[in-house]
TIMIKOL-82312 format. One record per residue: x, y, z of N, C-alpha, C in turn. Coordinates in steps of 0.001 Angstrom, whole numbers, plus 500000, padded with zeros to 6 digits. Layout:
XYZXYZXYZ/...
//
This chain:
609901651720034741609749652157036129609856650957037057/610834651163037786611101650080039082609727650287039899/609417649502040686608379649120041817609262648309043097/608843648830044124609007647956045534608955646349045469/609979645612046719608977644399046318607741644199047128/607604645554047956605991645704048747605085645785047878/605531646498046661604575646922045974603947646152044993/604964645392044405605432644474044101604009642953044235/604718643043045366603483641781046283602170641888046680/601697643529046698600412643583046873599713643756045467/600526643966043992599632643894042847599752642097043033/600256641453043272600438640193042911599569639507043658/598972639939045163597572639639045803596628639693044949/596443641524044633595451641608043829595105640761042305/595875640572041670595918639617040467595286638396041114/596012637881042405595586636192042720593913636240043062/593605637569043516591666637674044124591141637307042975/591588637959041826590775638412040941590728637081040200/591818636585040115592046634940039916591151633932040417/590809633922041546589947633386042433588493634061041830/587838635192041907586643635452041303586764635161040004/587785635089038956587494634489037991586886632912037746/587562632691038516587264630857038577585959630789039177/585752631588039732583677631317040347583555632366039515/583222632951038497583042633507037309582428632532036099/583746631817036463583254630605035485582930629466036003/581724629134036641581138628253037131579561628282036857/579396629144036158577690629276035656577982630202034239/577507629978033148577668630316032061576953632042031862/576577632295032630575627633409032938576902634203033163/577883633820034035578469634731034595580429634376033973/580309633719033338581796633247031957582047634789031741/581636635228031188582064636097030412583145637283031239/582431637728032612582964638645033517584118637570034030/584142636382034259584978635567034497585978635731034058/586022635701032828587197635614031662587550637124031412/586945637920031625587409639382031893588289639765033154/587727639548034616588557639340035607589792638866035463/589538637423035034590832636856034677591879637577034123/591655637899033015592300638672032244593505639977032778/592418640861033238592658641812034272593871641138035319/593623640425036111594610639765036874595544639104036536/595573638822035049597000638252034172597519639817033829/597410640982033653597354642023032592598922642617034314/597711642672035377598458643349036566599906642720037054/599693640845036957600349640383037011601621640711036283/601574640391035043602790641122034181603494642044034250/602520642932033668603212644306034333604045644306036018/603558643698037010604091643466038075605550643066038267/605404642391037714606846641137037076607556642164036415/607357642610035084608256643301034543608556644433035447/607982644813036178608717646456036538609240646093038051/609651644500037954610391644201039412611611644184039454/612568644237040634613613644365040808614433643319039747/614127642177039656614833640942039384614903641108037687/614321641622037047614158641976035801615556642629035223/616137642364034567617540643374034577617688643703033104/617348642946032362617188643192030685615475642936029893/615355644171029319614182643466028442614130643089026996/615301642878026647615324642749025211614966641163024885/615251640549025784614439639207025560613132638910025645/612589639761026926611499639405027145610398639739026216/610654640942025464610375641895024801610137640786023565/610945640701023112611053639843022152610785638326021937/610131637935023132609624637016023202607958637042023494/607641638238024134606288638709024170605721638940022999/606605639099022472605934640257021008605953638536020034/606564637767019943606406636408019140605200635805019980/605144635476021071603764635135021270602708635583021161/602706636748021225601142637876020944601219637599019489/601787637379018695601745637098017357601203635742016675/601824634727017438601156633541017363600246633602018196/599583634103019378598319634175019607597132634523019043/597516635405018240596709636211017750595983635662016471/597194634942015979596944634027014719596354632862014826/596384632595016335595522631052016288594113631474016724/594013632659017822592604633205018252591691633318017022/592190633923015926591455634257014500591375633240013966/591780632180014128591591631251012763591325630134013277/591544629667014751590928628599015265589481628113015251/589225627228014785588240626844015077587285626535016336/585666626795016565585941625777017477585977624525017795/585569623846016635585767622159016887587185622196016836/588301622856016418589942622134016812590391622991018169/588970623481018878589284624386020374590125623109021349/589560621586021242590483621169022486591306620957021754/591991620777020543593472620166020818594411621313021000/593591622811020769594363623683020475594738623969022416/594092623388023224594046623801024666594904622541025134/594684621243024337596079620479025132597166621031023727/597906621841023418598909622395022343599386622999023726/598383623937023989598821624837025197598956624295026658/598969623061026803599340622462027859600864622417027959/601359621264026485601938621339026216603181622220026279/602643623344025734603916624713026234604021624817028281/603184624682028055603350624968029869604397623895030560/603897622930029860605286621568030368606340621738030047/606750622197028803607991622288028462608911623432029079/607891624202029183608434625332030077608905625576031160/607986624141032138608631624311033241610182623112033364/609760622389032162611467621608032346612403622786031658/612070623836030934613120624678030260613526624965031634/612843625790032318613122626424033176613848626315034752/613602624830034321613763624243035950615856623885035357/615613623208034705616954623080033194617793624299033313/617643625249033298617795626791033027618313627221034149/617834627025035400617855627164036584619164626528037495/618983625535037160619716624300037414621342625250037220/621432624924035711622758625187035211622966627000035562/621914627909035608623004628945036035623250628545037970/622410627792038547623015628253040104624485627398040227/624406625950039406625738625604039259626868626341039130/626993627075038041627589628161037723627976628900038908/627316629455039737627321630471040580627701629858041825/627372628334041986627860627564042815627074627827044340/625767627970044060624371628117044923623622626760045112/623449625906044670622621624503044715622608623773045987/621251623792046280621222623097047759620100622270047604/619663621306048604618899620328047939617497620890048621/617191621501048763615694621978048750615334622671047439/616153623192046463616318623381045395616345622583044218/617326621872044803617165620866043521615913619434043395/615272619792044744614112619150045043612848620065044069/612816620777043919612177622096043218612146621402042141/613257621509041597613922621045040236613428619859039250/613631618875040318613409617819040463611861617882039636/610622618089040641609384618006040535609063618636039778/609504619657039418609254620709037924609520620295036831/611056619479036365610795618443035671609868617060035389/610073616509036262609200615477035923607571615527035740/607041616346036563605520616876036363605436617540034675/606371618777034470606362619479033481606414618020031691/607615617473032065607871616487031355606446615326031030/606192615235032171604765613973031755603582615217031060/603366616491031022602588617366031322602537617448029560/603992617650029214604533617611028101603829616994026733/604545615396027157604645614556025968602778614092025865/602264614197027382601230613476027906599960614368026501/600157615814026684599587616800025610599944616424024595/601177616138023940600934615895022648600073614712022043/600402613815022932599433612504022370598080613006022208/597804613845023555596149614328023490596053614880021996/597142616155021794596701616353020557596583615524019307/597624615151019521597274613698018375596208613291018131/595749612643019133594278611975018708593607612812018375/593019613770019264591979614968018558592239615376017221/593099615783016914593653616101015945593697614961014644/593377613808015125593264612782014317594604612325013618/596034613423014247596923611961013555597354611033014285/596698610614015622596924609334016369595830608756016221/595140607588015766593775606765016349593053607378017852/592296607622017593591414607848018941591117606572019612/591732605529019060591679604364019883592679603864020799/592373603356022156593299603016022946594278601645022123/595820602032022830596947601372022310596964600489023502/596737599040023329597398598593025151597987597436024534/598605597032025511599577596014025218599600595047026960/600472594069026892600382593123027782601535593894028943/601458593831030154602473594791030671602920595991030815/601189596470030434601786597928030372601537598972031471/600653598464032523600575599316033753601920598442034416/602283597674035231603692597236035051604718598011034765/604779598163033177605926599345032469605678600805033323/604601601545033301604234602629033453604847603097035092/604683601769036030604646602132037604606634601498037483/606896601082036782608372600959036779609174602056036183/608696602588034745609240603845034437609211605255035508/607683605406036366607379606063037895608073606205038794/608420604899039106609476604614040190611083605089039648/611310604170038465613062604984038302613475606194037587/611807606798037573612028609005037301611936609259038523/611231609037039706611335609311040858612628609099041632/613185607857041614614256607775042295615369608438041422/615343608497039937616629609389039708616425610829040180/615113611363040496615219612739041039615354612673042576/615106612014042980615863611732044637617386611744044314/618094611201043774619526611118043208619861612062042723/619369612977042059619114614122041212619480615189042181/618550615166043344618615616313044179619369616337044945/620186614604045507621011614687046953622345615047045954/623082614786044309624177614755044154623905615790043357/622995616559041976623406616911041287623697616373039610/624047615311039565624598614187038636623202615087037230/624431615383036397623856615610035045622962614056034404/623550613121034555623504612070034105622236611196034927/621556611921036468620237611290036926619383612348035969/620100613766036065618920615001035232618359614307033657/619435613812032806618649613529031794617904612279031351/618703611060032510617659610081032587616248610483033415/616337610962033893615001611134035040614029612081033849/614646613252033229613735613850032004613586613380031201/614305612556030133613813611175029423612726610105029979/612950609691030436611942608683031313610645609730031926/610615610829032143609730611966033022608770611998031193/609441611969029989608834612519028725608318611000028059/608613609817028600608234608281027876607018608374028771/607269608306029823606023608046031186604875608746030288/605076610723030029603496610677029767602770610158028743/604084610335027589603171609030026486602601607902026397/603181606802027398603040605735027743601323606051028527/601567607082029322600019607185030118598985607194029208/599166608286028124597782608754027517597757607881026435/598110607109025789597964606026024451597202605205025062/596377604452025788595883603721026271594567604482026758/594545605773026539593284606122026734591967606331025875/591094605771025782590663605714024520589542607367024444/588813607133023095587938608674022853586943608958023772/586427608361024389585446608476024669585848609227026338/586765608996026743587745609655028262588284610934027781/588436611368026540589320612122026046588935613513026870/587432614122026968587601615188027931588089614896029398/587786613962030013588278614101031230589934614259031233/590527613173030308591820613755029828592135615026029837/591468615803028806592214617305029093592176618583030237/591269617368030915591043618274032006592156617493033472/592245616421033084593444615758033895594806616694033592/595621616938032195596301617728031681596686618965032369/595244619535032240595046621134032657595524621061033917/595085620262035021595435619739035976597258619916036382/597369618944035568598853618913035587599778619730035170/599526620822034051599942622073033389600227622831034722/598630622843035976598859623640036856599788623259037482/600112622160038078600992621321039098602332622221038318/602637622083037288604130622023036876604304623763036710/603571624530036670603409625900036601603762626208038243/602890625596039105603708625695040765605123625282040996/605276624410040221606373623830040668607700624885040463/607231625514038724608159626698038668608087627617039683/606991628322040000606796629172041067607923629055042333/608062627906042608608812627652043907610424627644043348/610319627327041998611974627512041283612125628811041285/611505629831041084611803631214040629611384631752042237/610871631110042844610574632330044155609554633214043736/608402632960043050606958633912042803606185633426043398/605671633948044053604194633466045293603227633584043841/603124634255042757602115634634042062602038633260041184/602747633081040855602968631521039948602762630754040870/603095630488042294602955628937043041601473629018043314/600526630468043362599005630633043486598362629951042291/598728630338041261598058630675039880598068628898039603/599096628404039876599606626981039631598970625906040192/598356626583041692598037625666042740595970625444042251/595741626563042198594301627323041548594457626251040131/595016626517039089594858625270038076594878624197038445/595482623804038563595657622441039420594700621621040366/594208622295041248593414622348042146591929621660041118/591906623243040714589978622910039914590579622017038612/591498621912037839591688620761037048591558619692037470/592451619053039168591899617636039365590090617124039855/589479618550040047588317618508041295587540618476039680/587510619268038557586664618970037424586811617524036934/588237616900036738588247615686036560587514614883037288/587118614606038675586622614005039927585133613926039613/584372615458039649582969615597038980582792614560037824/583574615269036656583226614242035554583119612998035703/584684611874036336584365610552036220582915610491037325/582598610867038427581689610692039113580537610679038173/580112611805037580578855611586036549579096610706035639/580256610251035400580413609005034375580266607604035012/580342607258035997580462606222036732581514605732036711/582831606534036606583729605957036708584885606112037658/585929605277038414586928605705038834587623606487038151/588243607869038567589364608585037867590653608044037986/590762606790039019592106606069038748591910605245037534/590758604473037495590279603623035931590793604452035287/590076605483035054590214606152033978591651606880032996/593279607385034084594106607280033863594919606731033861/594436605339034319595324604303034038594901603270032939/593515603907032043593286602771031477591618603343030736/590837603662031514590045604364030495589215603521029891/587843604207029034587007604016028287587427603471027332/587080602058026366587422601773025341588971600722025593/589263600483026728590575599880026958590327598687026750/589418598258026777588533596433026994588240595864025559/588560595111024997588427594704023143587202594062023704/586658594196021923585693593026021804584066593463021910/583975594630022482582802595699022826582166595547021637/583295596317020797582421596819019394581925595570018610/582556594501018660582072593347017881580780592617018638/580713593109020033579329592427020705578341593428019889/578853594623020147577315595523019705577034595937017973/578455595347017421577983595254015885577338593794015359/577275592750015872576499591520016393575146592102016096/574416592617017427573771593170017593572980593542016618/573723594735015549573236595635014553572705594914013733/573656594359013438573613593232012043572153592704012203/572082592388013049570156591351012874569127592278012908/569733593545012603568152594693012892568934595672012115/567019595934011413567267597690010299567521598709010899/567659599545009980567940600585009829567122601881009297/566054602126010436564851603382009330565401604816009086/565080605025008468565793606629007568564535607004007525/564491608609007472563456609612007509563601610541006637/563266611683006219563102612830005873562770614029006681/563356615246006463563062616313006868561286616284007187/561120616125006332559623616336006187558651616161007471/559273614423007777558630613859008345558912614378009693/560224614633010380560791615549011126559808615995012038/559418617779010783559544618231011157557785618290011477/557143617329010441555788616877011073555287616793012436/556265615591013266556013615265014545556570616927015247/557426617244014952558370618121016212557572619416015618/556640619895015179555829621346015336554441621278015781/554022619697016064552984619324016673553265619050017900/554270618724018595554876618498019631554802619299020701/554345619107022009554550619167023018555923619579023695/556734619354024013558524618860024144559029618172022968/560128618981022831560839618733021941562458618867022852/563199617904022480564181617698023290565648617565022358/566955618446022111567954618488021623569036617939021940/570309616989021169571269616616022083572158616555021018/572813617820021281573912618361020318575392617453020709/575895617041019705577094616338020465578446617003018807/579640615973018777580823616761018074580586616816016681/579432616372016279578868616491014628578366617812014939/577678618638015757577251619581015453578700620716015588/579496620481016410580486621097016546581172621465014257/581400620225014264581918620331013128580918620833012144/579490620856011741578745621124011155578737622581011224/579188623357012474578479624920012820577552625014012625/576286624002013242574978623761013192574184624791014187/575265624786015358574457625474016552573690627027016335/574350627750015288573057628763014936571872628704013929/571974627433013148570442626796012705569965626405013834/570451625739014870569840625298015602568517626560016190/569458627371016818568677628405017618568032629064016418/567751629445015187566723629803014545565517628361014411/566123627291014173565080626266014465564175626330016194/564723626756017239564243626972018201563208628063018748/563721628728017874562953630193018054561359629522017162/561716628828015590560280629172015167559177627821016004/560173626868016638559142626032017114558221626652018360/559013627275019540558353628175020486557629628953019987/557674629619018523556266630847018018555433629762018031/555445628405018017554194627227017233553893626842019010/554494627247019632554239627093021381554926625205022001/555869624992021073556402623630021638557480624084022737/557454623431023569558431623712024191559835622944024262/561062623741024343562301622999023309563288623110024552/564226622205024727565288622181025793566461621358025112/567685621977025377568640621238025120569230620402025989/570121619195025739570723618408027242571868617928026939/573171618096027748573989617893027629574723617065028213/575506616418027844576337614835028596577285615485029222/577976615239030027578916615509030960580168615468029834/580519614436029148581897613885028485581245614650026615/580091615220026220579749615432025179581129616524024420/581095616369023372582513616796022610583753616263023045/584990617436022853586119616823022714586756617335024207/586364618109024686586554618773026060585808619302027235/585853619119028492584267619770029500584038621066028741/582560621096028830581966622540028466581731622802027050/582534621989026049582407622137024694581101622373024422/580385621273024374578770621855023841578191623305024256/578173622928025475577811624553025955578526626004025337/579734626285025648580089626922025091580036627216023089/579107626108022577579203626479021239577590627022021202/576870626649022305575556626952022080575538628546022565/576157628660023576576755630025024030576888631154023055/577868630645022186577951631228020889577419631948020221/575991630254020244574904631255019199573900631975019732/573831632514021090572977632980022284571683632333022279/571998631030022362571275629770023008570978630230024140/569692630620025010569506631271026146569562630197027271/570631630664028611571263629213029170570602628259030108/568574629150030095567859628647030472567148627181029931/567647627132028779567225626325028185568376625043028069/569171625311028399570775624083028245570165623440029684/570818622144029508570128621788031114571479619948030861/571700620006032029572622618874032140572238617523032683/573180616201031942572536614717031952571252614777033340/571631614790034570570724614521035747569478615713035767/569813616815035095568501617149035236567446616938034353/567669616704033058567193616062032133566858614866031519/567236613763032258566725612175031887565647612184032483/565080612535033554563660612020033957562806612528032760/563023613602031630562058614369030906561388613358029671/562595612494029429562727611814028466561363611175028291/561369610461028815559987609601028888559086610267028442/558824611655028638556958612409028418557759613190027471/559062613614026718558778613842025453558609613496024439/558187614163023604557475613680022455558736613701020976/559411614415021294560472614146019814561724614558020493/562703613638020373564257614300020787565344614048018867/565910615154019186566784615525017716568179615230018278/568918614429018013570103614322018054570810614395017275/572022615619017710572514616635016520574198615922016371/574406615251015858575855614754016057576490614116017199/575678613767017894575944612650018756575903611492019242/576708610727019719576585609112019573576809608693020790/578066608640021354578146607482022251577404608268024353/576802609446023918576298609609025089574811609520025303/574598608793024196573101608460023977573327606894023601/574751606224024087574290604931023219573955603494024144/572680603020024207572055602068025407573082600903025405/574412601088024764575048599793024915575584600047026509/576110601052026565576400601719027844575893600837029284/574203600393029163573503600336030009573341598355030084/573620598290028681572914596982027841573940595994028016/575302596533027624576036595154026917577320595596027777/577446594419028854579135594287029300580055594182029165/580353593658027609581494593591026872581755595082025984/580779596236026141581195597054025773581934597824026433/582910598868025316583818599602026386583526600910027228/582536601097026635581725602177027455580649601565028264/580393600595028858579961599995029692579873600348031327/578667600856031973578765601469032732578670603476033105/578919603876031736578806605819031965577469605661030966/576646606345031921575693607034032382575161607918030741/573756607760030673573864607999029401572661609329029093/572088609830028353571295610717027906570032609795027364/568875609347028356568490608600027751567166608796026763/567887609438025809566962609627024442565898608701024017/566461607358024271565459606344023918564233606685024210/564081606910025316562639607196025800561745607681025506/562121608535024186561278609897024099560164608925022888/559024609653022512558077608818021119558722608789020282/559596609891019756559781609279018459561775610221018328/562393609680017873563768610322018246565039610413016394/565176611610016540565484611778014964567406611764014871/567906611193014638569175611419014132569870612012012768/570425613061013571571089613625012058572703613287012140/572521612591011256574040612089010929574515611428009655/576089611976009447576494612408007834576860610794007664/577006609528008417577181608234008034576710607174009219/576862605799008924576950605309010040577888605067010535/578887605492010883580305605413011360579869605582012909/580456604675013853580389604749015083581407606041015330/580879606449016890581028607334017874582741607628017650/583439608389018956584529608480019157585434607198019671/584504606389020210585042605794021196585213604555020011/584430604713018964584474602971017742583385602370018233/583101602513019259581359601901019433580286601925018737/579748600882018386578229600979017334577059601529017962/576281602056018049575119602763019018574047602061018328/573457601121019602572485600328019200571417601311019172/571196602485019635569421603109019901569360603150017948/570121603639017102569992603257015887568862602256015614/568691601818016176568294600066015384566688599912016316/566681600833017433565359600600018299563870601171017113/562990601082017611561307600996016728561344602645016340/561750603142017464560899604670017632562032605812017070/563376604976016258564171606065016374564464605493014646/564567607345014001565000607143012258566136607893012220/567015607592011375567903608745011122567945609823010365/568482611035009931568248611245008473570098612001007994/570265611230007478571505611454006878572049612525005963/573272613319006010573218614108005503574332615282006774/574821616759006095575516617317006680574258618571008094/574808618146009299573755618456010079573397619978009785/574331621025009840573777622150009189572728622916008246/573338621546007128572314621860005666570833621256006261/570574620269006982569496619756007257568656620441008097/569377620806009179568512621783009704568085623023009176/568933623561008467568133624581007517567318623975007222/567150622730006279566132622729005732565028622510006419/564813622446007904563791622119008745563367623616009023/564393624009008939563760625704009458563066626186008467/563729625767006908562851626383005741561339625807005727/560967624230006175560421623786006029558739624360007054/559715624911008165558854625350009225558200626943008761/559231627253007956559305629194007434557932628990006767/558102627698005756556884627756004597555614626990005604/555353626938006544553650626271006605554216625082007271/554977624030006745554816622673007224553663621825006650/553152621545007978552057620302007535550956621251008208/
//
């Protein structure tokens, strides 16, 4: 069934509202869920919109290209994990970049053809490539690292912001050239150089930046998703594009702000870019023990306890700890302790990760509470459990200038009487940093896979305790 393009344009309003209440949907975890439903709804209208528009003239492609993605969607929704949730979200950046150089590519060569090309167009073109292109290659590296077949460690070399603002400049000026002549030959240097640029950006970023990264990405996914919009003539795509984009760079902004960091630092260079950190704070280690604990002892202090304080970081992710957790929570509140979780701004591999896994296990979201509202607590509690996390609890941050996380803002666990680590080695953080609170009076570890351990604290609590 054909549709107007009146008609046309007012489902394509309605999709963009609902777009908009989705995104303040998801701004309090209380209210995610209707978020991501809205959303939904307003992608669902959208489509359908599109397909039953004038411009549509065959569906055997589309058809057939819908039906391969609902297929591979479907297959990664089921089987994804969520600890491989961010790389699987910069994967999908990824497609969005490539898409808009397919398309802009695509575009290009049929108006040639037709002998339509004017340079407000090929200005279109232009920016859809090169955004799409850095949007591109920039995701795969992300995935790489997450994914662990790149080092999560920054790559730098002598000359390389230099390289980066010179490769900038001659993708830019071949798409100025690009747009006043046409020249096949600026199109594939300018998309070559548009696909080195984003690699060149993100290798130098080290782990510990890596969420603000994918939220820089997301950012840019949106940019290059507008950019198509204005290639194809859809107000619904240049909205949808502008809306990503928009809250992708403004989430990036929040984050480095709670990190203490510039977001220009940060994509041009980042956490962990500075050598020599890790060898000040493994220095450090070396002249001081190492106390190890037991469950036992645990769970001694933390059912006598007053406050009890949680700081789930990407060990618990990988453990699927977070629903021991919340049965460990439940039996300490029957014993009347009172239990809060706290979360780092940069904690896991992407914004929101922690939360959303505690979410999961209907962690009630009264109890999640974020870095600034939760460091003053530190001090007057009495036991904090740190569930797989390292470098947002680590006082080198605060302590040592030669480290590379030097300067972001930390969870300060130290404080608490007595502070338990569960963790399967001593292998530093994401970032390769050694975490001196290890080595302080009041803090033991207890080693081991965080899951199995906390069971055994819950069993320990089931039977009596102490």
């Amino acid at each position: 069934m054909e549709i107007s393009a009146n008609t046309q344009a007012l489902a394509y309003l309605v999709s963009a509202i609902l777009f908009i209440l989705s995104l303040k949907g998801l701004t309090h975890p209380a209210s995610a869920r209707r978020g991501n439903f809205l959303g939904m709804l307003g992608m669902a209208i959208a489509i359908l919109a599109t397909l039953a528009g004038r411009e549509v003239q065959s569906y055997g492609f589309i058809i057939a290209g819908v039906t391969a993605g609902a297929l591979i969607g479907g297959v990664l929704a089921a089987r994804v994990k969520m600890t491989a949730m961010p790389q699987l979200v910069a994967a999908l950046h990824s497609f969005v970049g490539m898409a808009a150089v397919l398309v802009a590519i695509g575009t290009f060569l049929n108006h040639q053809v037709a002998g339509t090309l004017n340079p407000v167009l090929m200005g279109e073109l232009s920016a859809g490539i090169v955004i799409g292109a850095i949007t591109f290659s920039g995701s795969v590296i992300a995935f790489g690292k997450l994914q662990g077949l790149i080092s999560g460690a920054p790559v730098r070399f002598a000359g390389q912001h230099a390289l980066n603002a010179a490769i900038a400049v001659a993708a830019v000026g071949l798409a100025i050239h690009f747009a006043a002549t046409g020249s096949m030959v600026s199109l594939t240097l300018m998309t070559i150089l548009s696909f080195v640029l984003g690699f060149t950006l993100i290798i130098p970023i080290g782990g510990a930046d890596m969420p603000v990264i994918i939220s820089m990405l997301n950012s840019y996914s949106g940019w290059a998703a507008a950019a198509t919009g204005f290639t194809l003539h859809n107000n619904l795509l240049i909205i949808v594009g502008a809306l990503v984009g928009f809250s992708g760079a403004i989430l990036s902004y929040i984050m480095c702000r709670a990190m203490n960091r510039s977001i220009v630092n940060v994509v041009f260079g980042g956490f962990g870019s500075e050598s020599g950190g890790g060898e000040a704070a493994g220095a450090v280690a070396a002249e001081k023990g190492v106390k190890t604990a037991s469950v036992e002892d645990a769970i001694y202090w933390m059912e006598d306890a007053n406050r009890v304080i949680i700081v789930p970081g990407y060990g618990m992710a990988v453990a699927q700890a977070q629903h021991a957790l919340k049965e460990l929570l439940e039996l300490l509140e029957e014993r009347g302790v009172e239990v809060k979780f706290a979360i780092h701004p940069v904690a896991g591999r992407m914004p929101g990760h922690m939360n959303v896994l505690l979410a999961e296990a209907d962690i009630p979201y009264d109890h999640v509470f974020e870095m600034d509202e939760i460091n003053p607590e530190f001090a007057s509690t009495d036991v904090v459990l740190v569930v797989g996390a390292n470098d947002v609890v680590n006082p080198a941050a605060k302590s040592d200038p030669s480290s590379p996380i030097y300067g972001m803002p930390i969870l300060e666990a130290g404080k608490a009487k007595h502070v338990y680590f569960l963790k399967r080695s001593m292998r530093p953080g994401y970032s390769g940093v050694d975490n001196l609170l290890f080595y302080q009076d009041n803090v033991s570890l207890i080693f081991g896979d965080a899951k199995d351990t906390i069971e055994k604290m819950v069993t320990e609590l089931k039977g009596g305790g102490h």
